[in-house]
N, C-alpha and C positions, 0 to 999 in steps of 0.2 A: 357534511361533505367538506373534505380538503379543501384549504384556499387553491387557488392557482399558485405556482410559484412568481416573483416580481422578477421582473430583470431589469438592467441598465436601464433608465428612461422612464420607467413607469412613477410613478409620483412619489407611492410607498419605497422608493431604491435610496437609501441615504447611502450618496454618492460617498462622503467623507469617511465613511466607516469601510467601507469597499476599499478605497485608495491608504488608509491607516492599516489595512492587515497586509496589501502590497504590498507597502514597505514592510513590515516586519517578514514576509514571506521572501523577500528579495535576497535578506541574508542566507548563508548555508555553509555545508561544507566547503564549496569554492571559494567562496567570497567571506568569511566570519568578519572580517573587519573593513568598511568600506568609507570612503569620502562622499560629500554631499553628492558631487557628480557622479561618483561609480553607482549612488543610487539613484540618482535621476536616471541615468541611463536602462539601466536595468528593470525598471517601475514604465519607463518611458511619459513621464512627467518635465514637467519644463524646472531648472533649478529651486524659485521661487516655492511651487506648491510641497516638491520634496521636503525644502527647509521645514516649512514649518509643520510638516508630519514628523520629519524626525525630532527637531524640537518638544513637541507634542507629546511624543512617546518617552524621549528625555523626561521630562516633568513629572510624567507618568510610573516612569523608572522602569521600562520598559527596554532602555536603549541606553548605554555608556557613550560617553563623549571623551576621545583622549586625543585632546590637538585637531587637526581635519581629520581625525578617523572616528567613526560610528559602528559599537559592535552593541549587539543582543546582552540583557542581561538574565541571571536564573529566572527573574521573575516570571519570562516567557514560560517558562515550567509549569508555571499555575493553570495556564491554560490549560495544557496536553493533561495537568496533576486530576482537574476537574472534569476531565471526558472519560479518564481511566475509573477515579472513582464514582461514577455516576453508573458504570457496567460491571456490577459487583460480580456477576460471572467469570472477569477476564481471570480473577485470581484463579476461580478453577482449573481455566483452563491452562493458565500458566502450568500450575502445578502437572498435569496430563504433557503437557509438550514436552517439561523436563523429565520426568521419567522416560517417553521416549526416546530423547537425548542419551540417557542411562544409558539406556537396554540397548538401541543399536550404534550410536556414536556417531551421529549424525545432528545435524541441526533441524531445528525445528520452529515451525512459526506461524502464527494466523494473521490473516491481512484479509481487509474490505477493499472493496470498491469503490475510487470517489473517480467520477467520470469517465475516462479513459487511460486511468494508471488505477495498481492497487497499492494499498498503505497500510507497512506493518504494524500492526498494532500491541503484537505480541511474539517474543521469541525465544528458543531455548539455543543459546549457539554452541557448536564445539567446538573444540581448541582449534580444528585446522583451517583454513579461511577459503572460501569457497573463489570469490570474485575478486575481481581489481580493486571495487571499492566496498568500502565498511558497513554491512546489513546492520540496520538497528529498529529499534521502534520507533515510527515516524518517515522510514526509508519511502521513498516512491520508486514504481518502477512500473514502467509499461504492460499493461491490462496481457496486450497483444500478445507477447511474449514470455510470459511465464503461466508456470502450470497453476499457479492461484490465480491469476486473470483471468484464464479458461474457463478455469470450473464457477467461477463467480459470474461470469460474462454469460454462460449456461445456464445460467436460475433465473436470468431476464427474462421478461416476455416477451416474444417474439418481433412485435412492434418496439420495443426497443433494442433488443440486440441488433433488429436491421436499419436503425437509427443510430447504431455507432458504428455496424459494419460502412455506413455510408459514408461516415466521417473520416474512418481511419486511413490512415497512409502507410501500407507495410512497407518497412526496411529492412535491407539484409544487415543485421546484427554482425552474423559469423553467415560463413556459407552456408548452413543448416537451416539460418532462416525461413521461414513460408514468405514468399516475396508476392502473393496478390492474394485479395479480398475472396475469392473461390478459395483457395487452400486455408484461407482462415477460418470462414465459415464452417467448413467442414470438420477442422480440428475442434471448432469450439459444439459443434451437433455433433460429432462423436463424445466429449466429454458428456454432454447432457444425455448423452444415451449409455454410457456404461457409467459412470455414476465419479469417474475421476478424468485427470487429467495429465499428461506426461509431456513433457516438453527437455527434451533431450538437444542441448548445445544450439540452444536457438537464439538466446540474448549474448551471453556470455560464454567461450569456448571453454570446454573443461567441466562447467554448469551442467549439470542432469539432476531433474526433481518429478517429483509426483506428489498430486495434489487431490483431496476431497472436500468436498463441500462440511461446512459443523453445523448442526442444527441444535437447537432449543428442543427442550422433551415438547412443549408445544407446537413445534415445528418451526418459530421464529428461525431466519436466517444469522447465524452467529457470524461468519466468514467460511473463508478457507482455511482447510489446514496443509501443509506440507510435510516432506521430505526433499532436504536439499544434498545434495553431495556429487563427488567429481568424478567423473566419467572414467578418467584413467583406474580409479579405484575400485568402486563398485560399478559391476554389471549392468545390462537389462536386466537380465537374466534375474539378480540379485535384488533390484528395484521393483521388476510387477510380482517375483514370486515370496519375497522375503518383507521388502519393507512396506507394500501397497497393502498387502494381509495386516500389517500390524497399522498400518495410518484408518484401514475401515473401522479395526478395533478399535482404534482411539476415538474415531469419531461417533461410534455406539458410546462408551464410554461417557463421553460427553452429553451426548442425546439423554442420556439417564442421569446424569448429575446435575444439569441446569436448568433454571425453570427462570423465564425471561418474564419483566414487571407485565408483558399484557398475556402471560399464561394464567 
């Protein structure tokens, strides 16, 4: 039997280790290079304990020091290097996204579920750029709102999907948004009943993607896979009749080519 999970408080929670990946999590695209205070603030730590996390990490070599500025070094890499090669699948699946890429000239990408955002983990991108800001592996973005959150959010069992439906707060993104907990629920029990997910100019204006679930030849949950591209450009029309045909073939595809370490 599973342990329980520990949270904040419980005995087994080493607090320190919790507060040491805060910081490293606090840096980002916004922020690459910050002073002690810009990370106290953002960690919400009092100056004192920040220092000596990032000192810490300093030593560690984890973290550059230039004058009162503290940025991220490669080594960070080693982390994300050692989650990547631990899922000797992804290369497969890379390989399947970029031929799609090929074939219809569109980007392509798989992302999991960690809470209530999903995180890409894998992607094929094309030359034209989709959003305001830069999709990569490792990007987060709200569960709610994209067609790989749907269809991920859809493989929950039902006692937790109405364990995050309880927690979320929709926002109107663009006007297209679903603006309450009914409208969500529903898009995300329609994707679990037709087996994908479409989310047309709901995060991002301009944004139209379709999304399905990847399975392991075992049935393991792999992620989501997508089709992203821009509304002005491609169709509906062009999205459920053209590109959602070739994202189920991808995802058979895959279903035959990977066999996950508990098949």
């Amino acid at each position: 039997m599973d342990e329980p999970t520990v949270k904040p408080g419980d005995r087994d929670f080493v607090g320190a280790l919790a507060s040491g990946l805060q910081v490293l999590q606090a840096f980002g695209a916004e922020c690459p290079r910050m002073t002690l205070s810009e990370v106290a603030a953002r960690t919400d730590m009092d100056r004192a304990k920040a220092r000596r996390f990032l000192l810490t990490l300093h030593a560690l070599g984890y973290v550059r020091r230039d004058g009162r500025l503290f940025e991220l070094t490669p080594r960070v890499l080693q982390l994300g290097y050692a989650y990547q090669t631990a899922n000797q699948h992804r290369a497969v699946v890379q390989h399947y996204l970029q031929q799609i890429t090929a074939e219809l000239g569109e980007s392509s990408s798989l992302a999991v579920l960690d809470g209530d955002e999903v995180v890409y983990v894998l992607r094929s991108a094309a030359p034209h750029r989709l959003m305001a800001i830069t999709l990569s592996v490792g990007t987060r973005l709200p569960a709610a709102y994209t067609s790989m959150g749907r269809v991920l959010l859809a493989q929950l069992p039902q006692a937790q999907l109405e364990q995050f439906l309880g927690s979320v707060q929709p926002a109107a993104h663009t006007p297209s948004s679903v603006t309450t907990v009914a409208a969500l629920r529903k898009q995300i029990l329609l994707a679990r009943e037709q087996g994908y997910a479409i989310v047309d100019q709901e995060l991002d204006l301009g944004l139209r993607s379709v999304a399905v679930p990847a399975f392991a030849g075992n049935g393991d949950l792999l992620g989501a896979i997508n089709i992203s591209t821009n509304a002005a450009r491609v169709s509906m029309d062009t999205l459920t009749g053209q590109y959602l045909p070739a994202l189920l073939a991808l995802a058979e595809t895959v279903r035959g080519a990977v066999r996950t370490a508990s098949g």
